[in-house]
Backbone as ProteinMPNN parsed JSONL, in Angstrom:
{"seq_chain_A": "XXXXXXXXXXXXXXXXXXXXXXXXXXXXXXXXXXXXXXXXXXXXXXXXXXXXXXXXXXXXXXXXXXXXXXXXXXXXXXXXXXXXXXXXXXXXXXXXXXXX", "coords_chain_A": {"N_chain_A": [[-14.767, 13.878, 42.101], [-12.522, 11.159, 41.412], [-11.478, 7.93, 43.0], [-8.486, 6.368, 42.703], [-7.98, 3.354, 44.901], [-5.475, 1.408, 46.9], [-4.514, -1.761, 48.319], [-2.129, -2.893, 50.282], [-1.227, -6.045, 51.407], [-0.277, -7.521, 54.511], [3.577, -7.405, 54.587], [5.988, -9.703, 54.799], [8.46, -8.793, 55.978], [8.124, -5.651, 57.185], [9.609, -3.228, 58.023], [11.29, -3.415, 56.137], [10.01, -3.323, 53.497], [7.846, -1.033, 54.152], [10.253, 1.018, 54.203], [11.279, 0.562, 51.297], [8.588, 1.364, 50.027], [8.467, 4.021, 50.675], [10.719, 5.322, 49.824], [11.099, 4.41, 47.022], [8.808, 4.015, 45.727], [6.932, 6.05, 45.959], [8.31, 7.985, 45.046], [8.131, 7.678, 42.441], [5.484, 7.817, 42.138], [4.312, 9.83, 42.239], [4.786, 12.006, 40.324], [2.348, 11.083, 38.23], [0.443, 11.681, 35.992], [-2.348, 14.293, 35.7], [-2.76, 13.511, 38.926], [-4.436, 14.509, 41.802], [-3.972, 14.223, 44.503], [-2.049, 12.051, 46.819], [-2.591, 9.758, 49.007], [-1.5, 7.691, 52.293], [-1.9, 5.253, 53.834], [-0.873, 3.446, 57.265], [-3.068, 0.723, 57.886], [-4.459, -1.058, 60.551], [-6.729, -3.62, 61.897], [-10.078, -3.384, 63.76], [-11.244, -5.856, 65.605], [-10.176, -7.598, 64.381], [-7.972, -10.421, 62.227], [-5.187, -9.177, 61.205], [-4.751, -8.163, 57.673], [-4.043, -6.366, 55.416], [-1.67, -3.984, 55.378], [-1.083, -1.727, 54.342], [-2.649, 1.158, 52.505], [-3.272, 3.008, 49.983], [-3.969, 5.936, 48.607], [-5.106, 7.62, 45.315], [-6.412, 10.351, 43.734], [-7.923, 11.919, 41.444], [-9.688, 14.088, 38.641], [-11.987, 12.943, 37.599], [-13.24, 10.344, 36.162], [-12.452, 9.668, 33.3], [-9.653, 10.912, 34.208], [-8.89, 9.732, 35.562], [-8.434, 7.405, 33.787], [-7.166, 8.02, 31.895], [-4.398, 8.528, 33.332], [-4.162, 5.99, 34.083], [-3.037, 4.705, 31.872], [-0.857, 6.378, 31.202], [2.77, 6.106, 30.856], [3.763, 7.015, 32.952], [2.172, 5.96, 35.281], [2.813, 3.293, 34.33], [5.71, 3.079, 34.805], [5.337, 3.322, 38.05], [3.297, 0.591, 38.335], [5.208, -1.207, 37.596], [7.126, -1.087, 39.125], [5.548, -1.514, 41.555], [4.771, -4.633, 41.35], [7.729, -5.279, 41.251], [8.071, -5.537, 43.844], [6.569, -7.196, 45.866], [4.705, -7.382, 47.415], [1.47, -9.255, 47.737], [-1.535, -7.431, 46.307], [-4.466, -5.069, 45.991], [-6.395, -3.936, 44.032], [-8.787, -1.333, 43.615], [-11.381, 1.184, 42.221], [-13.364, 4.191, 42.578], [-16.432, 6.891, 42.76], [-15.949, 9.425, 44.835], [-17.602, 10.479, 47.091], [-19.292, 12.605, 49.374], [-21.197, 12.442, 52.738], [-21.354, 14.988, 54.344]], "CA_chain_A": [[-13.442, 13.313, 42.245], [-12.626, 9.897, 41.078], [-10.74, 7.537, 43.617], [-8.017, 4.579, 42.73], [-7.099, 2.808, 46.005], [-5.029, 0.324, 46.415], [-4.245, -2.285, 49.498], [-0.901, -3.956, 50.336], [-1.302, -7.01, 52.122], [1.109, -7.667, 55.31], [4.624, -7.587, 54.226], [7.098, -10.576, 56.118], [9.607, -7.53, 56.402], [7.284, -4.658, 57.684], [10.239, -2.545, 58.326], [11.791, -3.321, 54.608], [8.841, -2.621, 52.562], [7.893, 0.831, 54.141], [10.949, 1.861, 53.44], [11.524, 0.33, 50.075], [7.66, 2.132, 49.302], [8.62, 5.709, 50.806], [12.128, 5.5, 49.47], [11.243, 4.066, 45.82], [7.829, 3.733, 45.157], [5.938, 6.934, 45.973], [8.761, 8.89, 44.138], [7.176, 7.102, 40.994], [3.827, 7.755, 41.799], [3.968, 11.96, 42.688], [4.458, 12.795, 38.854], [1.408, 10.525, 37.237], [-0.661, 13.104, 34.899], [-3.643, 14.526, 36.567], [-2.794, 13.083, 40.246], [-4.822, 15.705, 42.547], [-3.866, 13.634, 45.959], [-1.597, 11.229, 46.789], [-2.446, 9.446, 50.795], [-0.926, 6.331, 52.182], [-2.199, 5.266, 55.451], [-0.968, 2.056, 57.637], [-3.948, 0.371, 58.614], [-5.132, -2.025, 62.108], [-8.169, -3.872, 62.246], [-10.668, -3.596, 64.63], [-11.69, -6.645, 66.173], [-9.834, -9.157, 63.812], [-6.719, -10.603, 62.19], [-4.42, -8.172, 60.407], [-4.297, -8.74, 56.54], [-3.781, -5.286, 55.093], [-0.637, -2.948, 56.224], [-0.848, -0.259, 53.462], [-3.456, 1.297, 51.81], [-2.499, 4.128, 48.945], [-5.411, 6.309, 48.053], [-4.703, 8.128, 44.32], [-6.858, 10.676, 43.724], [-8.211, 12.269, 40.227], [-11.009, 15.294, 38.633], [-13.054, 12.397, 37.438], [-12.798, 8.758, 35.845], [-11.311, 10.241, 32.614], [-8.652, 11.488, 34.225], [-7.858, 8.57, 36.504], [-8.24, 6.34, 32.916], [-5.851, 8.576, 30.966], [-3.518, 8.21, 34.411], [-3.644, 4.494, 34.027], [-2.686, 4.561, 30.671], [0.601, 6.873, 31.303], [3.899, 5.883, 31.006], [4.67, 7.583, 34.701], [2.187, 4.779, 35.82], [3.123, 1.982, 34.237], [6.474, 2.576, 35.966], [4.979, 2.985, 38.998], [3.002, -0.32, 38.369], [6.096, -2.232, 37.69], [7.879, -1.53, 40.696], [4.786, -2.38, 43.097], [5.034, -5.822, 40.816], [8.731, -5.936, 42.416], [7.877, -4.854, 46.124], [6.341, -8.866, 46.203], [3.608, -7.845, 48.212], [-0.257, -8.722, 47.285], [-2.264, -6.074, 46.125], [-6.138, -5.42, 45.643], [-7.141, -2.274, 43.949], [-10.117, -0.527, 43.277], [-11.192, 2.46, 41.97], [-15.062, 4.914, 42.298], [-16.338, 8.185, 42.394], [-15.99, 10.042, 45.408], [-18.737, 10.641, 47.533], [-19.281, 13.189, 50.921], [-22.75, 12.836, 53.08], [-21.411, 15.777, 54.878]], "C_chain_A": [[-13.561, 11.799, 42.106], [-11.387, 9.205, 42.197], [-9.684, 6.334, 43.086], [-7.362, 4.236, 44.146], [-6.473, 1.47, 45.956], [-4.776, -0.184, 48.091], [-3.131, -3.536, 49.139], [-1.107, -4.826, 51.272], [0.096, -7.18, 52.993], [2.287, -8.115, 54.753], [5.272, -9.031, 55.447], [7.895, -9.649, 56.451], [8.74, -6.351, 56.477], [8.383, -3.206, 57.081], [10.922, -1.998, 56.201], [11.147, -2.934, 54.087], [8.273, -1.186, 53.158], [8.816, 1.423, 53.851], [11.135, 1.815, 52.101], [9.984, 1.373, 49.457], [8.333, 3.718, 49.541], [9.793, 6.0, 50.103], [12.082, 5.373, 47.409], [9.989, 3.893, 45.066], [6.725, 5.525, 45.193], [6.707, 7.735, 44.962], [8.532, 8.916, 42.622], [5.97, 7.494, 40.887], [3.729, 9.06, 41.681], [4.0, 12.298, 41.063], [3.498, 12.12, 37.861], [0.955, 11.556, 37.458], [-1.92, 12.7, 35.712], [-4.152, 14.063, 37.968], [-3.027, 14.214, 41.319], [-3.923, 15.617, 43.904], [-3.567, 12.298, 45.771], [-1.723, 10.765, 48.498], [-2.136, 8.075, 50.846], [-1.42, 6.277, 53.839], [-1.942, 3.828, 56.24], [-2.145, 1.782, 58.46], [-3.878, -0.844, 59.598], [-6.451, -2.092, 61.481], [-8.57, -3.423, 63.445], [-11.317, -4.899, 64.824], [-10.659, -8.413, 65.231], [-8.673, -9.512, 63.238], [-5.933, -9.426, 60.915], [-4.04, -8.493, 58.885], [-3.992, -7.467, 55.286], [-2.945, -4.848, 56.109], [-0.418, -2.148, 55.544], [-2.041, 0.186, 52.879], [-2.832, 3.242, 51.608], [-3.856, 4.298, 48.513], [-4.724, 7.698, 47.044], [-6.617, 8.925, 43.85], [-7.227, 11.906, 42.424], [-9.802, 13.05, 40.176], [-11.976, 14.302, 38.871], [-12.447, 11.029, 36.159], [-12.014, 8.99, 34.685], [-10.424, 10.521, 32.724], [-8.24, 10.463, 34.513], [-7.414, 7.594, 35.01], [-7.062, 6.845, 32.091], [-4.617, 8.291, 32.12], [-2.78, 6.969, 34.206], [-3.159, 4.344, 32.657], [-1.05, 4.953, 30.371], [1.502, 6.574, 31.728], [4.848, 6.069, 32.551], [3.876, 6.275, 35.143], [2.421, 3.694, 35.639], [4.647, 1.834, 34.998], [6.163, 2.544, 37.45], [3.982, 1.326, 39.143], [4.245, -1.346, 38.735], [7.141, -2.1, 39.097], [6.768, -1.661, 41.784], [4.721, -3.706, 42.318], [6.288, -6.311, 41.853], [8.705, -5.844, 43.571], [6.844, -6.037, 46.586], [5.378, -8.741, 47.04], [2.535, -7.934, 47.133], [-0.862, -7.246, 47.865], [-3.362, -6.166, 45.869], [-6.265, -3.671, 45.342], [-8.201, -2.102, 42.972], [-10.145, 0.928, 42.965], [-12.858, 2.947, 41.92], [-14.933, 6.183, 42.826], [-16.696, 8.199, 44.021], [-17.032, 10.755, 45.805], [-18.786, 10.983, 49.149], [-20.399, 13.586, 51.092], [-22.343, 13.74, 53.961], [-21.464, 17.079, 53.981]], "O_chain_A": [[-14.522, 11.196, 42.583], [-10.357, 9.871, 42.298], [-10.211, 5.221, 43.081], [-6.319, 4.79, 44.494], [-6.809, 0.571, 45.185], [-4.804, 0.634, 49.011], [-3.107, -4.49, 48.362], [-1.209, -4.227, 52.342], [1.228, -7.059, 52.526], [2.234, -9.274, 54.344], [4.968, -9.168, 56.632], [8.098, -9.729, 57.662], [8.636, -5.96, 55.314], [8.144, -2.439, 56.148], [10.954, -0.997, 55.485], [11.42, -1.749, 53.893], [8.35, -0.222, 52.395], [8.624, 2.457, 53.211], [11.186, 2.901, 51.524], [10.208, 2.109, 48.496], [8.636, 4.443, 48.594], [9.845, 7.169, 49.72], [12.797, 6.032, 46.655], [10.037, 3.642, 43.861], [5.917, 5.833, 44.317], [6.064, 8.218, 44.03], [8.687, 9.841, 41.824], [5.354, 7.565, 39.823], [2.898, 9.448, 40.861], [3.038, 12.945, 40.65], [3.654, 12.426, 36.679], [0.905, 12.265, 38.463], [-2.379, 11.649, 36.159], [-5.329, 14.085, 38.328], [-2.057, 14.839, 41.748], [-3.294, 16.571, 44.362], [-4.173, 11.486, 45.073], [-0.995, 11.375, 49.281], [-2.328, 7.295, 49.913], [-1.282, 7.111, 54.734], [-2.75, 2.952, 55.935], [-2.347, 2.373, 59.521], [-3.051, -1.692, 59.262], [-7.103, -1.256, 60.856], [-7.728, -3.054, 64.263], [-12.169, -5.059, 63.95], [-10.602, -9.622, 65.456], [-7.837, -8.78, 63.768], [-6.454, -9.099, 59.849], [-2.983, -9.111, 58.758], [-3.697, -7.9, 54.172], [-3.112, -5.058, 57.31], [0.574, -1.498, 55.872], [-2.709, -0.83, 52.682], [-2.368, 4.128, 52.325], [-4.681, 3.449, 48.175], [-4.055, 8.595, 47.556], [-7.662, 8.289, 43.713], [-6.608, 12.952, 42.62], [-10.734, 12.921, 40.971], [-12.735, 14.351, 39.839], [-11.392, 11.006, 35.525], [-10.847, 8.61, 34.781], [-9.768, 10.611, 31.686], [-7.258, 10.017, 33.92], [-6.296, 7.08, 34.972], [-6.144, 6.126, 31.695], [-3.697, 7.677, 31.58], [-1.572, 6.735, 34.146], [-2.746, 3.185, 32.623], [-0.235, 4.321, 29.7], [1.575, 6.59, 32.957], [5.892, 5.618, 33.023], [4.623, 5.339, 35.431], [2.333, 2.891, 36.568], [4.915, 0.829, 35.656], [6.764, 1.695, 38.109], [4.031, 0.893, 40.295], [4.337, -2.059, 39.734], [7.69, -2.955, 39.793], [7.14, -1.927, 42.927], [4.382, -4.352, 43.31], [6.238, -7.137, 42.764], [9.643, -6.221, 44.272], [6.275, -5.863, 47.663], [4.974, -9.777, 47.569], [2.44, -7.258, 46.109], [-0.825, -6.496, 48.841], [-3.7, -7.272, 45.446], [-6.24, -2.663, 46.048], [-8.391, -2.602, 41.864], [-9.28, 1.744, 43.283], [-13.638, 2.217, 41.31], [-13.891, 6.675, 43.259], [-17.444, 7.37, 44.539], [-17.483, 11.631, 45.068], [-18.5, 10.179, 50.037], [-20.958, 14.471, 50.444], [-23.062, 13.511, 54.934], [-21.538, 18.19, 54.507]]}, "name": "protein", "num_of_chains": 1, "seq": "XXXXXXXXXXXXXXXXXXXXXXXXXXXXXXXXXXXXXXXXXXXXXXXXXXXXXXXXXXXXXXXXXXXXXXXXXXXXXXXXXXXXXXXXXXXXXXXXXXXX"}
């Protein structure tokens, strides 16, 4: 399994931007080609200052798929509206890996 994650940096409107993502942004993301798993999780630090409040984990067979993904028209609209949703973003993407 190939992973793309992505991290939203603290919104000034907390309240606005979760809804504006659950309301307008995930409904973009659920039909990109070959999307196994779609998770969104608000994260807390431990021990230090809070600079992440979203993290979106997109989930694919294997890097082929995720690259044909990024290529498709379903994500480029989903790109362009996390462009308008004004938060910073940092995403990454690797292969999926369980030491259990």
């Amino acid at each position: 399994m190939y992973r793309l994650t992505i991290q939203y940096a603290v919104p000034d409107d907390i309240g606005g931007f979760d809804e504006r993502y659950a309301q307008g942004h995930v409904p973009l993301v659920l039909p990109v080609p070959g999307l196994r798993a779609f998770t969104t999780s608000t994260v807390y630090p431990i021990g230090s200052e809070r600079t992440v409040h979203l993290v979106a984990q997109l989930d694919f067979d294997d890097r082929d798929a995720m690259m044909a993904a990024l290529s498709s028209p379903e994500m480029a609209a989903a790109a362009a509206d996390a462009d308008e949703v004004g938060v910073p973003r940092t995403m990454f993407s690797g292969e999926v890996a369980s030491a259990l």
